[in-house]
N, C-alpha and C positions, 0 to 999 in steps of 0.2 A: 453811241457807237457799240458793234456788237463784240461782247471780248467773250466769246463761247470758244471752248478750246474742240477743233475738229482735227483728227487723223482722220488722215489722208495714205490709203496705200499705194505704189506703183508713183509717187507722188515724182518719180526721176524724167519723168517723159510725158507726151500727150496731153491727153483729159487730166490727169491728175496734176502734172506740172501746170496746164493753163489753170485749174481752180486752186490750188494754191497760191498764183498770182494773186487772181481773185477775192477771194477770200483774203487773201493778206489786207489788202486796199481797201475792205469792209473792218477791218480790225477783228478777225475770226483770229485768237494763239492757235499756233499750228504744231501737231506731231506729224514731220513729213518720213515715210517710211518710203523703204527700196533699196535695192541690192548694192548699188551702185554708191559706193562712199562716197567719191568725186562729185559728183553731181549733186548729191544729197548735200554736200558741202557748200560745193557755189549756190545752189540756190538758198539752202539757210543766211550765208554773208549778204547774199540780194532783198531776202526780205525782212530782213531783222532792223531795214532801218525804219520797217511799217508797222512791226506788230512781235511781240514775242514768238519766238521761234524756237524748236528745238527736232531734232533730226535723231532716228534710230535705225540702223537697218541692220535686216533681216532677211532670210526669202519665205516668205511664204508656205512652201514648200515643208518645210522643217520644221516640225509642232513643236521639237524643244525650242526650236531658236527665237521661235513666236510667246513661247508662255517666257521662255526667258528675259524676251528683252522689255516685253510689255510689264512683266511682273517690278523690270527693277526701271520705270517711269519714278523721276521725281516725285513726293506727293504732292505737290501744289500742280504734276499732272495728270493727277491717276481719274481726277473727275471728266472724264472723255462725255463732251453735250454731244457731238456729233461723228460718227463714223461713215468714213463715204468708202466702201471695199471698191476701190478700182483696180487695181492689177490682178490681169489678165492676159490672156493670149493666146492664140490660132498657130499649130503649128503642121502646116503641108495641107494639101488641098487635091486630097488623092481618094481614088474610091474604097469600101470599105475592104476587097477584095485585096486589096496593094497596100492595105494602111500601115505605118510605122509604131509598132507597142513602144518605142518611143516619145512617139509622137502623142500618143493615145494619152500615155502617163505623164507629160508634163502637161498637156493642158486639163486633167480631170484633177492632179493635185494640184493645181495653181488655181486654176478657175473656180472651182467647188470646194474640197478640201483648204486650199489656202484662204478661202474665201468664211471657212468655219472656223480653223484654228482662232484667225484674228475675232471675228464675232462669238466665239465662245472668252477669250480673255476681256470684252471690254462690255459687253451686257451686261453681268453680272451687277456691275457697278449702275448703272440705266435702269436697272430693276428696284435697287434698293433705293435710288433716289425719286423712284417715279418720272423720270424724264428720260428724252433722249429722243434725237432723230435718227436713223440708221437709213444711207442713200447705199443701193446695189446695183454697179454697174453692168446690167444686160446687155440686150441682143437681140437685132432682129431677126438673129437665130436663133435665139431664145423663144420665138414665134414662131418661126416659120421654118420647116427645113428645106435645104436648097441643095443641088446635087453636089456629090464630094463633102458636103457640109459632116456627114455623118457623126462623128465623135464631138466636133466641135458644134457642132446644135443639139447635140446630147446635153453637155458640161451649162449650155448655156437656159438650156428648158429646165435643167436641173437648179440655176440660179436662179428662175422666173417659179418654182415648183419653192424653195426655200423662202424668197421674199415673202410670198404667200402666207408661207407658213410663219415666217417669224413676224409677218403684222396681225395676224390671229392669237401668236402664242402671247405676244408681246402689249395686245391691245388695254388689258387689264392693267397694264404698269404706266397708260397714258404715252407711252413711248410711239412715236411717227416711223414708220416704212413705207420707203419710196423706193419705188423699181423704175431707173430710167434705160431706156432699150433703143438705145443710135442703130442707125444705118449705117452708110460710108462714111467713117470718117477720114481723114489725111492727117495719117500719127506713126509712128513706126509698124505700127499692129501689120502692116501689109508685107513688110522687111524681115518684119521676124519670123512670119506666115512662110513666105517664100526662102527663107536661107539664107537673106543678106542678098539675092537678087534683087538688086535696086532695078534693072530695066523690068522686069516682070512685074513688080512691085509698082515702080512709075505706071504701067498698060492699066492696073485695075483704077486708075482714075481719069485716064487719058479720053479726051474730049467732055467732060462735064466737071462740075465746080462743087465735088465734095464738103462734108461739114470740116470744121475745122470744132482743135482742141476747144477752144476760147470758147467756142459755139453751144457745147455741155456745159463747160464753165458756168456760162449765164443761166442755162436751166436750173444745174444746182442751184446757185446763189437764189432763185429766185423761190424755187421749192420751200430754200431754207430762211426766208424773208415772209412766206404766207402766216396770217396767224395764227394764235396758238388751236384755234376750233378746227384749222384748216389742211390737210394733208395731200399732195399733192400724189396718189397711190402706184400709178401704173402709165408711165410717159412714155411714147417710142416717137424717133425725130427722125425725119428722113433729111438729106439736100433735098433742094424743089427738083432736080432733074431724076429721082427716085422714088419707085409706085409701089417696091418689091423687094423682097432676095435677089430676084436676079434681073428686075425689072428697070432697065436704065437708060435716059433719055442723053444720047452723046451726038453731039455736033460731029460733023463730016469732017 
């Protein structure tokens, strides 16, 4: 059984909650990271009776509170095998002309910056051991831009422009970089998008059968199951009723 210790960020919701499951049930010890004490809490008491568990949170956002809380990791968990940077997020879905510098700055420091803070504290340690898999949660606007997308297919080409570069910079230390880059999936991402608009939020998956959290779950686990020769580089996953950004097959 695999007892590789993986953090996991954004680890309170979605992609990251369903591979935490995940992973629990493969015997992966887990650092679950996220804002949210409450949740980081019930899900530590759920999976601890599968696998060592320990819960830190932080946002993202805040390089002190990233170098702080990663720096004071137990040491029986400072040896981090696998880093999956999930938390992220899309806020408003306006044109670039109307856009919110709010909006601008909380998904370019979460999605990019928060996405360095955490991988600048736990490489280091990946380098000096020679190992290490590091999974980056993309986009297929990470790919592709789509209209309105502007700032947020910036942040995410920027995450597809970094994978790049940290499996070049990193190939020398034998260390794996996977960039996996979802379509639709059905996770809050569309709730937080929108303001807590749950009817607008429900409309963006209304008449087709979106991916579900569990549904990257699987691809991680299974990225992180290929062997040691084998690196799984650059995945993007649609649902079957999705050809595109904005291209999407909805029943009547």
């Amino acid at each position: 059984m695999d007892k590789r210790i993986a953090l996991i960020t954004g680890a309170t919701s979605g992609i990251g909650e369903a591979t935490a499951r995940l992973l629990a049930r493969h015997a992966f010890r887990l650092i679950l990271c996220g804002r949210r004490v409450d949740r980081l809490e019930s899900l530590r008491q759920e999976l601890a009776t599968q696998t060592d568990v320990i819960t830190v949170s932080f946002d993202v956002r805040d390089k002190a509170q990233v170098q702080q809380a990663l720096a004071a990791l137990p040491q029986a968990w400072k040896a981090v095998d696998v880093l999956i940077n999930n938390a992220g997020n899309a806020h408003g879905l306006d044109p670039i002309q109307t856009g919110s510098l709010e909006d601008w700055d909380a998904m370019i420091d979460i999605n990019v910056k928060g996405l360095l803070y955490v991988s600048h504290e736990i490489i280091p340690g990946m380098t000096a051991r020679q190992t290490g898999h590091i999974i980056n949660l993309g986009s297929i606007a990470g790919k592709v831009v789509y209209p309105n997308g502007n700032v947020y297919c910036a942040s995410k080409f920027a995450v597809d422009a970094l994978t790049q570069g940290m499996r070049m910079d990193l190939n020398p230390f034998g260390i794996k970089v996977t960039s996996i880059n979802p379509g639709m999936v059905d996770t809050e991402f569309s709730l937080v998008r929108f303001k807590g608009d749950s009817t607008r939020a429900d409309n963006v998956y209304k008449g087709m059968q979106p991916l579900k959290g569990e549904d990257i779950a699987d691809i991680i686990l299974y990225t992180l199951q290929a062997p040691p020769h084998v690196v799984l580089a650059d995945i993007t996953v649609f649902p079957t009723a999705q050809a595109g950004p904005t291209q999407v097959k909805r029943d009547a």
